[in-house]
C-alpha positions as CSV (number, residue, x, y, z in Angstrom):
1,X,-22.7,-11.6,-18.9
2,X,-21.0,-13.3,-21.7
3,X,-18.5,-10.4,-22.0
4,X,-17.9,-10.6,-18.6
5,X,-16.9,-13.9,-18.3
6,X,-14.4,-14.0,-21.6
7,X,-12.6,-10.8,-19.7
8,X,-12.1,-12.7,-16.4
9,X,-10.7,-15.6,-18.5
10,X,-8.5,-13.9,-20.4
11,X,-6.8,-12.2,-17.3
12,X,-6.8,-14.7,-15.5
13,X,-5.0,-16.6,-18.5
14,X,-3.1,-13.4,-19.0
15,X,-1.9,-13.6,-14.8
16,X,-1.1,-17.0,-15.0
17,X,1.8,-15.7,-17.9
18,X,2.3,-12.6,-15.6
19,X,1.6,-10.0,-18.1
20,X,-1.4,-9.0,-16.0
21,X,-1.7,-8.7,-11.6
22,X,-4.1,-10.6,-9.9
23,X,-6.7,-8.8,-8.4
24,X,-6.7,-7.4,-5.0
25,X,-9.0,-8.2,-2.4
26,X,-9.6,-4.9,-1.7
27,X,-11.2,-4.7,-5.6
28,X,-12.8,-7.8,-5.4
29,X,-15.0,-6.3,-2.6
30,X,-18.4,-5.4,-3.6
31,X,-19.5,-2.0,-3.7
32,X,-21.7,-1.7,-1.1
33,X,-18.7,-2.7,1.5
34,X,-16.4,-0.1,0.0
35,X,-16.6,3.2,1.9
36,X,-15.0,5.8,-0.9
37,X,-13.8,9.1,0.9
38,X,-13.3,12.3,-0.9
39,X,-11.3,14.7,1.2
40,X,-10.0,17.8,0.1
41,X,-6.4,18.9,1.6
42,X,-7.5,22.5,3.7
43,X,-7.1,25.6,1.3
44,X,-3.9,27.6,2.8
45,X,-3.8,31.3,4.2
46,X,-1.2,33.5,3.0
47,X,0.3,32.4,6.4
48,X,0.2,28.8,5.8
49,X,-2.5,27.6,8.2
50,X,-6.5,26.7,6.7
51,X,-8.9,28.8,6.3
52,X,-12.0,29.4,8.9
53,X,-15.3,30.5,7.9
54,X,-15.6,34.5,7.7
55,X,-11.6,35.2,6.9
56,X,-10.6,37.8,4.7
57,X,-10.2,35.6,1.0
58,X,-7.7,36.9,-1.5
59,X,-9.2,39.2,-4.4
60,X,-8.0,36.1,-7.0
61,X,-9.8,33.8,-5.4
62,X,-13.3,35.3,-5.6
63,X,-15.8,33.0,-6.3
64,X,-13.8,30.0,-5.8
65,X,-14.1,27.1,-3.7
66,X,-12.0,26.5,-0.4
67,X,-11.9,24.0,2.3
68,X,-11.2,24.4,6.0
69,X,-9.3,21.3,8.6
70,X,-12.8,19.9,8.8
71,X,-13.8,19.2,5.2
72,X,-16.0,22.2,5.1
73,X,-16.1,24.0,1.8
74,X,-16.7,27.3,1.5
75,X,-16.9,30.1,-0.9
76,X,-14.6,33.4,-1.3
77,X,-17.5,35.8,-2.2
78,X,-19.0,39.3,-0.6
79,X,-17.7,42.4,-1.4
80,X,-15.4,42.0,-4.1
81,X,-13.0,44.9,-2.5
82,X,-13.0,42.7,0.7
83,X,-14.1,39.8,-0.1
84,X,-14.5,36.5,2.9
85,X,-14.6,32.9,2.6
86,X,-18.4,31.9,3.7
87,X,-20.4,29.0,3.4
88,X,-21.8,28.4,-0.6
């Protein structure tokens, strides 16, 4: 607690000079009010829309991760001639 409150005084001193911002509001919010999203841009087709669930996957990307529109991941596994994206 002690270091806490020496490292609020000294930015605050140090934002009063203007060698440090001012907190945000938004970071000043406490954790449990702060919704934290992690979406994932949709993996591309060679034809440049997402991928669906049970596509054909390129050979390179066997055993890696995709995500379709929705959010969904999935994986590119199956036969590794011709191998699909299905759900991990």
């Amino acid at each position: 607690m002690k270091h806490r409150s020496a490292l609020i005084g000294l930015s605050l001193a140090l934002s009063g000079v203007g060698l440090v911002a001012a907190p945000s509001t938004a970071a000043a919010a406490s954790p449990d009010s702060v919704v934290v999203q992690r979406a994932h841009a949709c993996t591309k087709t060679s034809s440049g829309s997402c991928i669906k669930g049970g596509q054909f996957c390129p050979q390179a990307s066997y055993h890696h991760s995709g995500w379709d529109a929705q959010g969904r991941r999935y994986v590119c596994k199956g036969s590794k001639s011709h191998p699909h994206w299905m759900k991990p």
